[in-house]
N, C-alpha and C positions, 0 to 999 in steps of 0.2 A: 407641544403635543400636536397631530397631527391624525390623521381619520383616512387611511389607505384603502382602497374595496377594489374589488374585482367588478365592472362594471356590467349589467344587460346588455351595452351593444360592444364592438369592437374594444374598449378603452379599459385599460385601466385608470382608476381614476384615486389623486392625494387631495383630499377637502375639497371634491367634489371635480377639481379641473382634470381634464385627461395628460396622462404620463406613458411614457413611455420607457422602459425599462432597459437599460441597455447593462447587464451585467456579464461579470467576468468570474470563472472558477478560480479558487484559490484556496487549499488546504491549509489551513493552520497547523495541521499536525508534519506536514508537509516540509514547512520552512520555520529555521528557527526561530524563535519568538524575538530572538534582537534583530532582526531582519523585518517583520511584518509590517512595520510603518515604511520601509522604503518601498517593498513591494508593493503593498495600498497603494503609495503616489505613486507609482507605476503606473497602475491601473487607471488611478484619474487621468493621466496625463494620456492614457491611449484613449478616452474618452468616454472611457463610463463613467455610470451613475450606481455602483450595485455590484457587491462582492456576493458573489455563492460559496457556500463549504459545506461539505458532508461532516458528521460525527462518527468516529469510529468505537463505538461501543469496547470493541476490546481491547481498544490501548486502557480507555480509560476503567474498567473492570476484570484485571485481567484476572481474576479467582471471585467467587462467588462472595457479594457484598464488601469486599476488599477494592474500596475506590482509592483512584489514583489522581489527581490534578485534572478532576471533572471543572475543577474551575477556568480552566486555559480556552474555553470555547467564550465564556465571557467577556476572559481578556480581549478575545480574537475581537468579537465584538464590538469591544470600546475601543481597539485602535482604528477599526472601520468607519465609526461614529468621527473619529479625528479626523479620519483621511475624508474627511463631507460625503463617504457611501453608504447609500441602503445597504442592506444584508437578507439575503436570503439563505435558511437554513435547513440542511434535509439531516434529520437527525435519524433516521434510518426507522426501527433497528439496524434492517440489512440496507448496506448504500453500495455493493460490489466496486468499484474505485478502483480495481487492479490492488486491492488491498486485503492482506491476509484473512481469509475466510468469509469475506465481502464488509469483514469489518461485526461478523457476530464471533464473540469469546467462544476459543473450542473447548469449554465448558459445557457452554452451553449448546453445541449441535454434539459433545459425546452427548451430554445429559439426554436429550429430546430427540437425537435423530432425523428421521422426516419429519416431526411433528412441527421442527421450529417452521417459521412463517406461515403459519395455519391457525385455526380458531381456538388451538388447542389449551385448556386451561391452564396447565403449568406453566408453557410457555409460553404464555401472553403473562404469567406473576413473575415472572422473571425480568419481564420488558416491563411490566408497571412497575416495580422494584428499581430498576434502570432509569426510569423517566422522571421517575417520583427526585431519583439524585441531579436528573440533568435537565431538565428543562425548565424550575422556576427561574435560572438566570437568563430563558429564552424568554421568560413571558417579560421579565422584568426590564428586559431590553428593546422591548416589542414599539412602534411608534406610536402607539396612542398615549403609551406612557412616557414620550421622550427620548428613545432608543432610536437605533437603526432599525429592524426586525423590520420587515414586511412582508412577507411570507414564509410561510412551514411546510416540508411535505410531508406527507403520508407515505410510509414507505419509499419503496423506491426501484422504478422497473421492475415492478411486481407482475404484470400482463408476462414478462420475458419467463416467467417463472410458475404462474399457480392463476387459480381460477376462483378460488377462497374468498367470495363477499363478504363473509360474517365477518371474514379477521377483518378485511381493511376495513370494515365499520367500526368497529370494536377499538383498532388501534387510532381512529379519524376520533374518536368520540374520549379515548384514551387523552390525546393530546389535548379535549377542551377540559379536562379534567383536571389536569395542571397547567390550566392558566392560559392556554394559546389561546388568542382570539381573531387571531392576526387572520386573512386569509390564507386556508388550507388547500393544497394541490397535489396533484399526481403527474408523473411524467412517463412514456412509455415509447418505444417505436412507432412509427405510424404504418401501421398495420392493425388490418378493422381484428384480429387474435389477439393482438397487445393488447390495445383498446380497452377491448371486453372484457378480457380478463382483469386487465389495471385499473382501469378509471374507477370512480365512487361515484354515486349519485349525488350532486348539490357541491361537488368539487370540482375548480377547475383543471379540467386538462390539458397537458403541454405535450410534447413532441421533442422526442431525440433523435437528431440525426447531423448528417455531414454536408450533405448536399443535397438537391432538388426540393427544393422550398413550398415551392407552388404545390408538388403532385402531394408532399406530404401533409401542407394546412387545408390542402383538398380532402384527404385521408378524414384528418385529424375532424373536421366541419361534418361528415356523415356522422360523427358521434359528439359531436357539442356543434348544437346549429346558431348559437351566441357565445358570446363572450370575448376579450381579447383575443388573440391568437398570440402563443408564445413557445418558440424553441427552446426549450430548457437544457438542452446541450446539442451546442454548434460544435463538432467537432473539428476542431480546426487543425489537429495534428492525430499523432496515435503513437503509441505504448510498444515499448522494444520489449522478446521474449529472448532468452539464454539458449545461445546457440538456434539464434534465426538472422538471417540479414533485419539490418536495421530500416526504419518506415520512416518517410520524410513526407508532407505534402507538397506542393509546388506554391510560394505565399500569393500568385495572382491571381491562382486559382482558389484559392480557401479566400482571398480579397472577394471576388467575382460571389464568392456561394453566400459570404456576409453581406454582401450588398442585396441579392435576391430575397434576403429574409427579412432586410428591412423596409424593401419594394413593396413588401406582399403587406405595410403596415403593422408587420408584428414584432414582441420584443424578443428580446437573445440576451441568452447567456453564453459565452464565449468558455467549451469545454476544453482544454484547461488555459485560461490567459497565463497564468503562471506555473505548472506544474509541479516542482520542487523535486524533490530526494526520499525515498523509500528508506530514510534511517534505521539504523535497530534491527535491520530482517524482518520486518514489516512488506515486502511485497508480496503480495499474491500469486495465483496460478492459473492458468485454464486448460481446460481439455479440448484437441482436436475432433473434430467430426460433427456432424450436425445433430447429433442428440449427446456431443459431450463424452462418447465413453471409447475415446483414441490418448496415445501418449499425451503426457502431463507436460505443459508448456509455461514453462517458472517463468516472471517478469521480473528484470532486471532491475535493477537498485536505483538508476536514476529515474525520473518520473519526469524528464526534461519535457516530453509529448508534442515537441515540436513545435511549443507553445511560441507565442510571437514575444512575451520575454523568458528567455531562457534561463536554463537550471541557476547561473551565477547572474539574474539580474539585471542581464543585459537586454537592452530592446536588440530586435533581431529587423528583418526585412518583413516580414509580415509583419512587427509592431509597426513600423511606418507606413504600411500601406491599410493596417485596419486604423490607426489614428485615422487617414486620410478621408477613409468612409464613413468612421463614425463623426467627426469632426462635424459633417453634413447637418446633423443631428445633434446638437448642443446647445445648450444655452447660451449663447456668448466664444469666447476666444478658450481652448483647451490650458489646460495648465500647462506650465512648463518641464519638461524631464526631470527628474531630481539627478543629483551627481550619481554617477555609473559608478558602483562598488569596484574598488582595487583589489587587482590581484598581487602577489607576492613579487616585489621587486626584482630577486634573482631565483632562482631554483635553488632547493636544499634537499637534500640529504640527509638521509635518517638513518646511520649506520646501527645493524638489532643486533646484540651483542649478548644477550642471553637467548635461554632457551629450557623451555621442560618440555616434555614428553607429555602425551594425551592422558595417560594413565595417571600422574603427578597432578596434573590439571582436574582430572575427574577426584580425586582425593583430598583434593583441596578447596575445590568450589562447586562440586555435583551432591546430588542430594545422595540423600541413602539410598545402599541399592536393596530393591524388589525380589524377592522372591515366592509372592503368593499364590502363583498357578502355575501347573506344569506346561503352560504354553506362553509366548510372548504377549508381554504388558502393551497397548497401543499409546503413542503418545497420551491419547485423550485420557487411556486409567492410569497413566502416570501423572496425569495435570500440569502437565509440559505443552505450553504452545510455540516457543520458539527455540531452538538449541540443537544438540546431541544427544541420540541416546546410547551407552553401550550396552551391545545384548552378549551375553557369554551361558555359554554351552557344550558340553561332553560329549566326546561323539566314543560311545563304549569301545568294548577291544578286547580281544585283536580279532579283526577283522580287513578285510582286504579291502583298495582305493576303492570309492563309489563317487560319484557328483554330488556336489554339497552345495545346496540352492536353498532360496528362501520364496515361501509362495506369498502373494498378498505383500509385497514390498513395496514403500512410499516412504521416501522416493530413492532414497540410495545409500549404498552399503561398501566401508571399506570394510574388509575380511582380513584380518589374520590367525592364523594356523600355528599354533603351537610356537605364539608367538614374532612368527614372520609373515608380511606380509603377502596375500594370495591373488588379491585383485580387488576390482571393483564390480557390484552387482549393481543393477536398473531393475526398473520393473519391467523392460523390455528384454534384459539381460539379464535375469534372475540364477544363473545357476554359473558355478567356477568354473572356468573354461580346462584345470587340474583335477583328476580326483582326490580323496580325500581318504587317507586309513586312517584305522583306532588302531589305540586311543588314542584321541586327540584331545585338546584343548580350544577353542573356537571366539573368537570375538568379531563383533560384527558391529561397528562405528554407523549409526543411522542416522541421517539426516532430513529433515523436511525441506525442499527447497520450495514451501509457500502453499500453503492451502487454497483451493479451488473458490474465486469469488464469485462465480459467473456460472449460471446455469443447474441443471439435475444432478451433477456430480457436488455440489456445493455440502459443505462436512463432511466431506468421508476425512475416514482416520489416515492419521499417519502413524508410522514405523512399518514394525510387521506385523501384519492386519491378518496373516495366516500362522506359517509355522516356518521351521527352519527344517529341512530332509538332507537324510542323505540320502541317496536310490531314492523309493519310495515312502521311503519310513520316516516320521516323523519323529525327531529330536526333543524329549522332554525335560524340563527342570530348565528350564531358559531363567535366568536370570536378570532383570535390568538395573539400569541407574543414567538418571539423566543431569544432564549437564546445559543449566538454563541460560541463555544469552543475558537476561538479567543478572546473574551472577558477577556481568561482569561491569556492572554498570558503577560510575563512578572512580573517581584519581587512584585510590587505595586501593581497589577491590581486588588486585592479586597479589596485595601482600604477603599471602600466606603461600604464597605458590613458590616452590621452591626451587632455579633457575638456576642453571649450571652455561658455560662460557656455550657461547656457538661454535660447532666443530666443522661445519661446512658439509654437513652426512646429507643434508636437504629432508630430511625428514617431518614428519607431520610433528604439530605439536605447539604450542605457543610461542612465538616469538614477541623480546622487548627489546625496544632501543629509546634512543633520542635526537633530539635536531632541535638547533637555539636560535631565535627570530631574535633582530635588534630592534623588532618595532611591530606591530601587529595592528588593523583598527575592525572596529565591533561591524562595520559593513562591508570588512573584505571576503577573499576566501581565496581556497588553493585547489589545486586537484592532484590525486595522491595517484601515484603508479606503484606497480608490484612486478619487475621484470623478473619472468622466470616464475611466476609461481601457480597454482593452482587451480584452490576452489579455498573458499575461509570466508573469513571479517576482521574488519582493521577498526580498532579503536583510536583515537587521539583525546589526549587529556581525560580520558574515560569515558568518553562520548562515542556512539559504536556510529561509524559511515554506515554499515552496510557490508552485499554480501560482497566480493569479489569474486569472476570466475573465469580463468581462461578461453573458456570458447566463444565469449566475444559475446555480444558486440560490445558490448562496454567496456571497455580498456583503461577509465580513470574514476576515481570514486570524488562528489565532493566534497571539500571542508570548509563550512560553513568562518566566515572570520570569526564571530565572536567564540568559535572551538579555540581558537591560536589564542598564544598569549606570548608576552615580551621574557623573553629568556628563556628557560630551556622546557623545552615541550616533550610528552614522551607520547610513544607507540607503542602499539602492541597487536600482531597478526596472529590469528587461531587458523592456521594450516591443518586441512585436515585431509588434506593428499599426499601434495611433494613440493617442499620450498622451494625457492627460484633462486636471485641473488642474496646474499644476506644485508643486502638494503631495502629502503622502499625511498620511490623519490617524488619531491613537493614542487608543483610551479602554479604556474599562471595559468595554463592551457586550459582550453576548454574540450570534452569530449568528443571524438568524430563520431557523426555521425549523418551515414548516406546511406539511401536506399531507394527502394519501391516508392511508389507514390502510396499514401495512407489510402484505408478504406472508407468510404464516405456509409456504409448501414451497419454497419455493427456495433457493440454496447459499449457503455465505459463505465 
């Protein structure tokens, strides 16, 4: 048992003596759980004392009262407690992470609207409903009771967002109500707007940022004139978008900005020391422009963030040069590296040798389809947060070509017409670049490519959020049925899917194959390539990577080792543009990625 506090002058203090906090991010939901004890030692060995993780509320609720493995934040916990680290925990509700819908159920922003993150009664029973299921194994892990736990936050980058005291009282007072006793915090931009809006009274306040140290605990000191000083996200890398050059930092320089933060006598949390993989379709989104409301910018599958160790495990040049700095700052001699996870001996090949069509697929694993209103269902009243939706609709007749567009589209639409395909819509390209005569027939393949974590655009719907027109007239009796990426989750689950030989036509549609390993171990991994293909997700063993998508930057998806297994392994790609080769291929490689240098002020 041990007695942790936030101290009156500079210190944090453990049974009274001053500590200092040297932690490192690390999602558990992130990486898979036969992996988390190696990454831990990671983490010691580059010289901290102290894992960070967010909770992502809508993995783990993803339908109203319907929980999922609320216990795996636990587990996170107890492997931390082995690996000899503190833990700090920001249990959100909203923790934005570059994570689908900053990590609240779109459930719950169709449900509430603007209302969520506000004082507002329902939706603060929905979040004590949430808390009530997740946080007694946070108190129970807390340090005074023998745990890791040493601090909770209260929300999370709330100044970036709202101005709502009641709520964050409410939800501060929320969390001593199940059991937190631990010290409670806030973290914001250092900027005196963040500030104000974020901080609570009698909580301490942190600071996120990437670089200039000083101007920011200067900042941060007009509005708490005691207490430690602490960076609660050092940004030390930054988050690649789908179809954007990719973001590198330079590691002497992210070395240089971690050493200024520990000059200044303050602690750090290293945002992200390990980043991991956006499994499942699980990445978020954000909007361009300084109030958010510019084209929709999807984050790509890996969540590698340029962390100093990277997506597969490996220390990188920044791991060696922030060991070097924190090292400074230890108790004694750092740990030693643990053994560097293997990759795949030789390169394989996954020859996909079946194949159904999208329509076969929605028939077999979509839900029933909708027809309750003469206008489009949105994801949210379909209770769909990750997937497909097909929307089908009549265009009358006879009647002469007209442009057949959809207004309020999120985020994109393959089209076919009476059966063939017509193109692809955007919300920036919302109308067929062919007109359209009746009668027709009409189907329009929607997809979310990641809901908005970040900022005023945060919950809006996806599908189509308007109508579908031809000319000016709006198209009613739309139809839907959606097609949920859980569907597919698990070895068996397209058993029922009925798969005819691959013809080589490249068309959309599910693709299965296989590829046999003579040897596999629970801390390797591979990376999977798709030459020639699209835009989809690749499952292995019934474990979904993630999205893939042609326009880059990510070119390899990866597979976790304990995914593989000794003997024959199978695949399966949900193409829903235009196949590529009728393979997908396995190695060793690790993803490219080069670019700009990372931003040193912006959220994560």
């Amino acid at each position: 048992m041990a007695d942790f506090t936030v101290g009156d002058d500079d210190h944090f203090r453990l049974d009274g003596k001053p500590v200092r906090l040297l932690s490192g991010a690390l999602h558990y939901f992130r990486v898979h759980e036969a992996q988390w004890d190696h990454r831990l030692s990671m983490l010691r060995a580059m010289g901290l004392n102290c894992v960070e993780t967010y909770v992502p509320w809508n993995l783990h609720e993803p339908q109203p009262g319907r929980f999922r493995d609320v216990g795996a934040l636990g587990r996170f916990l107890d492997a931390a407690h082995r690996a000899g680290l503190w833990a700090i925990v920001r249990p959100g509700p909203y923790i934005c992470a570059e994570w689908e819908n900053g990590g609240l159920p779109a459930w719950v922003t169709g449900r509430f609207g603007r209302r969520v993150r506000t004082r507002d009664a329902e939706y603060l029973d929905a979040v004590r409903a949430w808390f009530a299921e997740l946080l007694p194994q946070v108190a129970e892990r807390q340090i005074d009771r023998g745990g890791p736990v040493i601090m909770v936050q209260a929300e999370n980058e709330y100044g970036s967002y709202g101005t709502d005291q009641v709520y964050l009282g409410r939800l501060a007072a929320m969390l001593g109500e199940y059991g937190v006793s631990v010290p409670l915090f806030t973290s914001d931009g250092p900027d005196d707007h963040m500030l104000t809006g974020g901080s609570v009274p009698g909580l301490l306040a942190t600071a996120n940022f990437g670089s200039g140290a000083r101007e920011a605990f200067r900042v941060l000191r007009r509005h708490q004139g005691a207490g430690p000083l602490m960076c609660m996200e050092f940004w030390c890398g930054w988050f690649d978008h789908w179809d954007a050059p990719p973001v590198l930092r330079d590691p002497e320089q992210a070395a240089d900005a971690l050493r200024e933060i520990l000059d200044c006598g303050a602690s750090v949390n290293i945002y992200m020391a390990h980043g991991g993989t956006n499994f499942g379709g699980w990445a978020g989104a954000n909007r361009a422009g300084p109030l958010q409301d510019q084209e929709l910018q999807p984050t790509v599958t890996s969540y590698d963030y340029d962390a100093p160790i990277d997506e597969y495990g490996r220390p990188t040049e920044k791991f060696r040069l922030f060991r070097q700095v924190l090292a400074a700052y230890a108790d004694g001699p750092l740990p030693a590296l643990p053994p560097e996870p293997a990759g795949l001996a030789a390169p394989v090949r996954a020859e996909l040798t079946g194949w159904a069509s999208l329509d076969d697929v929605m028939a077999a694993l979509g839900d029933e389809e909708r027809d309750e209103s003469g206008v489009p269902l949105t994801f949210e009243e379909l209770g769909l947060d990750r997937g497909l939706v097909r929307y089908r609709v009549s265009v009358p007749g006879p009647r002469r070509p007209y442009a057949l567009g959809v207004s309020g589209l999120r985020d994109r639409a393959v089209v076919y017409v009476d059966g063939v395909r017509h193109g692809v819509l955007t919300e920036e390209a919302a109308t067929l670049p062919e007109p359209v005569a009746g009668p027709a027939e009409v189907e329009l393949w929607v997809e979310s490519l990641g809901r908005v974590n970040y900022g005023p655009r945060l919950g809006e719907a996806k599908g189509i959020t308007g109508g579908v027109l031809h000319e000016r007239q709006f198209l009613h009796g739309v139809r839907a049925r959606a097609l949920r990426l859980d569907a597919f989750e698990g070895p068996g689950a397209v058993a029922g899917v009925p798969f005819a030989p691959v013809d080589g036509s490249a068309r959309s549609g599910l693709y299965r194959g296989t590829f046999a390993l003579a040897e596999t171990g629970a801390a390797g991994h591979a990376g999977l390539e798709l030459p020639g293909w699209t835009r989809g997700f690749v499952w292995v063993n019934g474990f979904c990577l993630g999205r893939y998508w042609s326009v880059g930057p990510q070119r390899t998806l990866y597979v976790p080792g304990p995914v593989l297994r000794d003997g024959v392994n199978e695949v399966w790609v949900l193409e829903v543009e235009a196949a590529g080769a009728p393979f997908v291929e396995l190695g060793a490689g690790l993803p490219v990625r080069s670019g700009p240098a990372a931003p040193g002020d912006a959220g994560a």
